[in-house]
N, C-alpha and C positions, 0 to 999 in steps of 0.2 A: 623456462624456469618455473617450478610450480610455487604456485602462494600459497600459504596457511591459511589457517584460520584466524581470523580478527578480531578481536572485544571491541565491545560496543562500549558508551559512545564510540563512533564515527563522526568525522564530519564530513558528507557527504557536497556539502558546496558551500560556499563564505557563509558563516552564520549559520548555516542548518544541518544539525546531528541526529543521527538517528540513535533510535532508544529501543531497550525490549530485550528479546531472549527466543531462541525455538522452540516450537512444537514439534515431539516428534508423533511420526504416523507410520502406520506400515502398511504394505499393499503392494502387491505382485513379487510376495519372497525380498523384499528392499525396504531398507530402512530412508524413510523421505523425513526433512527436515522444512519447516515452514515460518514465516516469520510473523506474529500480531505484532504490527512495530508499530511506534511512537515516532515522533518527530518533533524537536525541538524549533522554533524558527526566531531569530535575534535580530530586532531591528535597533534602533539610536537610543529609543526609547520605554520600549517595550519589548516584552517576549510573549510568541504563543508556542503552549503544547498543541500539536496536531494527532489526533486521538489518542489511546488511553492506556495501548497495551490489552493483554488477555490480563484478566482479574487475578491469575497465578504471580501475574510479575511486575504488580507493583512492586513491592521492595525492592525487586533490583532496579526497576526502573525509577524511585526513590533515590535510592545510592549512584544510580548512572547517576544522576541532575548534580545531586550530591559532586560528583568530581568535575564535573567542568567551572569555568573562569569565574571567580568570586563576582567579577564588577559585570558579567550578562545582567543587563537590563530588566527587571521585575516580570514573573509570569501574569501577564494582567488579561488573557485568552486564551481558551481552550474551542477548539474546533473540532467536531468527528464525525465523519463522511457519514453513517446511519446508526439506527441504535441497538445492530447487534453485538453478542457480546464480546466477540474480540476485538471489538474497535470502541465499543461505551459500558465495556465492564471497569474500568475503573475511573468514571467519571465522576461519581459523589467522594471519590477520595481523596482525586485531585483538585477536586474546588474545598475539599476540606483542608486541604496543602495550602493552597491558596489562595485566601478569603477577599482577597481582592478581584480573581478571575471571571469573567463573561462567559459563560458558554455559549457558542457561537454553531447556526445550521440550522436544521430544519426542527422544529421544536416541538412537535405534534405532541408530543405525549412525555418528554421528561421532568414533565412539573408534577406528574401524577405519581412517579415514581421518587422524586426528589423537592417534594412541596416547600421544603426550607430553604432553595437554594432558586425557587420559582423566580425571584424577583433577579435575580444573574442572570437571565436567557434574554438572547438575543436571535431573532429569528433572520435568516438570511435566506437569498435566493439570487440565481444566477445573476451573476452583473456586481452584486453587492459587494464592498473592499472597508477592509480595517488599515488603517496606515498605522502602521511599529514603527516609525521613524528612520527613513532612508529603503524602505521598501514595503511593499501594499500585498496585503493577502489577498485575494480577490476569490469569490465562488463564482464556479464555472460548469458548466454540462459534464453531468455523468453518463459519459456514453455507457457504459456496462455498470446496469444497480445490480446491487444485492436486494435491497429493498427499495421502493416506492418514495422513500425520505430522501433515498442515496443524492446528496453534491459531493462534485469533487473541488480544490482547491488549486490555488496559481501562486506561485510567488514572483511578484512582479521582477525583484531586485537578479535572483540567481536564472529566475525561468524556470522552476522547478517548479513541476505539475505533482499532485500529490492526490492518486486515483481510486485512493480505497481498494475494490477489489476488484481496479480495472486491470491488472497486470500480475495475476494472482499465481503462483506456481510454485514448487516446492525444492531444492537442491539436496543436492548428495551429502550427508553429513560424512560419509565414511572418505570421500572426496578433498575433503577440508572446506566445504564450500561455506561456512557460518561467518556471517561477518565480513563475505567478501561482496565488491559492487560484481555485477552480471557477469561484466567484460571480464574478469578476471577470473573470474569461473570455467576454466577450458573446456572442462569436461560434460558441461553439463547440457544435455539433452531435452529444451525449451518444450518444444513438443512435448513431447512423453512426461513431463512432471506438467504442463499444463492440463493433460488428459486428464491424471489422478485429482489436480484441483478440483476441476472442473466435477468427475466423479463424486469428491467429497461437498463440493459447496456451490457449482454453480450450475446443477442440472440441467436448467433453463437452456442452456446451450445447445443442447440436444436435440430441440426441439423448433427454430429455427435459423435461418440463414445469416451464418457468420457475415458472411462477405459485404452486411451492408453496415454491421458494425466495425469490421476492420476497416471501410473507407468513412465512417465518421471517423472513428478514432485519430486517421490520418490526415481529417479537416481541422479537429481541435490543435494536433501537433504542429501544423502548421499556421494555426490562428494565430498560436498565442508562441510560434516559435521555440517551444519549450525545447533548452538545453539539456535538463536533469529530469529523473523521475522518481521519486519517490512512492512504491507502493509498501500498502501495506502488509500484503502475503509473498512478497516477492523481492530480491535482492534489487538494492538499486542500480537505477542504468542513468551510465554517468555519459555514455553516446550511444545515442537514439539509432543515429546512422547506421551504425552496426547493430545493434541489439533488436532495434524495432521490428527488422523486415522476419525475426526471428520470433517475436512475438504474434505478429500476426501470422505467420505460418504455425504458430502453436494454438491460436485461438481458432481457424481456421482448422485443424486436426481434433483438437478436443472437440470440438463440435460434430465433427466426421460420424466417432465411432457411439457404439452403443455406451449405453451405463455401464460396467464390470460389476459393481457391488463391492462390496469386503473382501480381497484377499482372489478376486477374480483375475483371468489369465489374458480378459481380453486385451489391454494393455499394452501386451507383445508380439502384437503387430505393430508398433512404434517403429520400429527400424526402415519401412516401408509406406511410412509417411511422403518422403519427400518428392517421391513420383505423381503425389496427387497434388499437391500444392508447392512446386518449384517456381511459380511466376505469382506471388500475391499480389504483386501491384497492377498486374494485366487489366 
């Protein structure tokens, strides 16, 4: 049976809904949709946003908050994995939301940018946990940065790891895929829309050896047992078991081929990925 497409909020695991809106992009004749999402996280006594949205979509992401449970617990934390701007463009807005919130991570430089709200920051680093009441945020190793700042996050309560742009990949709008968790995505071709990612934002890939990032990746999944994932350019995966070996065959391919550029054809050699990395766990 095919699924639709889903409006956001979601709740992706007890207490944690995600937030946002797509991006679209175009590249190889295809319309690709991408997600800058938000994450709500609800513990007994506290609430954290987990980054910020693209700066286009605060207001919806406003109005998402706007409709969830009157009695969720006070937003008194904001976390976000680094400070570019799909992920800390709409961070002075949100702590203008509300005036009670901590920005919480690596804090090198957003007192320079946001000096009235200097005395809200809260600097973190791996190991480091906020308790929300009945479950602990914890920062944890960014196996794949975007930036030098990049932490990714843990929830202790659901197991949801929350990787920034460690899981970064784009779905088929035309598909229904908006809104939907991975697994439920039938159609959609991991590899080949992590190639375009990667094309658009994580060059870096290109230029060394995936294989030793996909087995940390599969150290941390293991450390911390993570059950759920939460990224932020990428639909969530609600089983790892299935979805994961799918991701590192896609991180493992983006890495493979050349850069395309804008609107290039290299790309469509995707179909003929799975001959070179059929065993990622080997």
């Amino acid at each position: 049976m095919t699924i639709g497409p889903k409006q956001l909020p979601r709740e992706i695991a007890s207490g944690i809904y995600w937030l946002g809106d797509c991006l679209e992009q175009r590249a190889n004749g295809k319309i690709y949709h991408t997600y800058n999402a938000a994450f709500l996280m609800v513990g007994e006594h506290s609430s954290m946003i987990i980054e910020t949205g693209h700066p286009k979509d605060f207001p919806l992401i406003a109005k998402q908050l706007d409709t969830l449970p009157s009695n969720i617990p006070p937003v008194k934390y904001l976390f976000v994995t680094h400070q570019e701007t799909p992920h800390a463009g709409g961070l002075g807005r949100i702590l203008h939301r509300y005036p009670e919130a901590i920005l919480c991570g690596d804090m090198c430089d957003y007192h320079l940018a946001f000096p009235q709200y200097a005395h809200r920051m809260k600097s973190m680093r791996e190991g480091d946990e906020i308790d929300l009441g009945g479950r602990k945020f914890v920062v944890v190793e960014p196996v794949i940065r975007d930036l030098r700042t990049t932490w990714w996050g843990f929830d202790t309560q659901e197991r949801v790891l929350f990787p920034g742009d460690g899981f970064a990949y784009s779905h088929y709008h035309e598909d229904g895929h908006c809104g939907l968790f991975a697994e439920e995505a039938i159609s959609l071709d991991i590899p080949e829309v992590s190639a375009v990612f990667a094309d658009r934002a994580l060059f870096w890939t290109k230029f060394t050896d995936m294989r030793f990032y996909v087995d940390r990746l599969q150290y941390l999944m293991d450390k911390y047992d993570v059950k759920c994932i939460a990224p932020t350019h990428g639909l969530p995966i609600r089983d790892p078991g299935i979805t994961l070996p799918r991701i590192k065959e896609g991180l493992l391919f983006g890495g493979s081929i050349p850069e395309s550029g804008t609107e290039s054809d290299a790309i469509k050699a995707a179909p003929t990925h799975k001959k070179t990395y059929i065993n990622v766990d080997d």
